[in-house]
N, C-alpha and C positions, 0 to 999 in steps of 0.2 A: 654291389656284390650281395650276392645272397647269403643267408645263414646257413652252414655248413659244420657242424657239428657238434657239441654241448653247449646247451644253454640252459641256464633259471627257465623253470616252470611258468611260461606267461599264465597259465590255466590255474596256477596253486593249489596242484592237485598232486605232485610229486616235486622232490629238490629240483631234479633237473630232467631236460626233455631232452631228444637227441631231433636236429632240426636238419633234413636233406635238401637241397636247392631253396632253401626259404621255406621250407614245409615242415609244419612240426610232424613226426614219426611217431609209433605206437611205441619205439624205444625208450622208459626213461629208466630213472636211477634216484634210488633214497640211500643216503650214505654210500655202501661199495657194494646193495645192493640192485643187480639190475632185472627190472621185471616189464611187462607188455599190458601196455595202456591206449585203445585207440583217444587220440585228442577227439574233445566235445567239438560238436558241428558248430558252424559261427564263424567270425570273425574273432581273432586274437585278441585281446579285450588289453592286452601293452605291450609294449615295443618290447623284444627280445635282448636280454643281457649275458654277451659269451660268459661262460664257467672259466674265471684265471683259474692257468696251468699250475700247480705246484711250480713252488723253484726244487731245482734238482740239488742233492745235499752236496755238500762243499766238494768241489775235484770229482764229484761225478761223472759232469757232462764234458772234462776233456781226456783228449788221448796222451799218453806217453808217446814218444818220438819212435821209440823202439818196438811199438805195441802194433803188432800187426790186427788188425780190424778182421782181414777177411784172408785167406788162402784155400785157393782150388784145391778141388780132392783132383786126386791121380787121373779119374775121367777127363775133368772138365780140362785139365793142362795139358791132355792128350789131343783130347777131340778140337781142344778152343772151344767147348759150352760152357756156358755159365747159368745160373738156376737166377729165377725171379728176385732171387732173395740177396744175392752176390753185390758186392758191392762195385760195379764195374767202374766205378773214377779209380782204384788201384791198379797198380800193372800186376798184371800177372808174373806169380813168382814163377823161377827157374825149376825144374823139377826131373827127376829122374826120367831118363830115355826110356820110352815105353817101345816092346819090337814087339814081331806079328809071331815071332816064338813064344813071348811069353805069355 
């Protein structure tokens, strides 16, 4: 598997580098800020160390039973589209009849 996304600076030359397909990127990052570095030519001089995730703060990362995630705008429960962004594992809620009057 290749390196796919933050990693410790093999180059130590910033905290972290942003690695695509096994490649280190001109993307890195010092603290929360992020700025544009091409990596020095060569070979990687040490093995790459993914960046651990933060933990998410307590009850963060779950849903309520009740807590709807995603619901269609009026288009998309019309048409049946749904955007990039939509979360399609839900069902689509029920929604007011849309006619060619209104």
């Amino acid at each position: 598997m290749h390196a796919q996304g933050w990693y410790r600076d093999p180059f130590h030359r910033h905290e972290d580098r942003y690695f695509s397909d096994g490649h280190p990127t001109e993307l890195v990052r010092d603290g929360a800020a992020e700025t544009m570095d091409p990596p020095p030519d060569g070979p990687m001089p040490e093995a790459v160390t993914e960046v651990p995730l933060p933990p998410a703060p307590e009850g963060e990362d779950l849903l309520r039973a009740d807590e709807v995630a995603w619901v269609p705008t009026a288009f998309e429960a019309a048409t049946g589209a749904v955007t990039e962004a939509a979360n399609t594992s839900l069902p689509l809620w029920p929604s007011p009849e849309v006619t060619a009057e209104e």
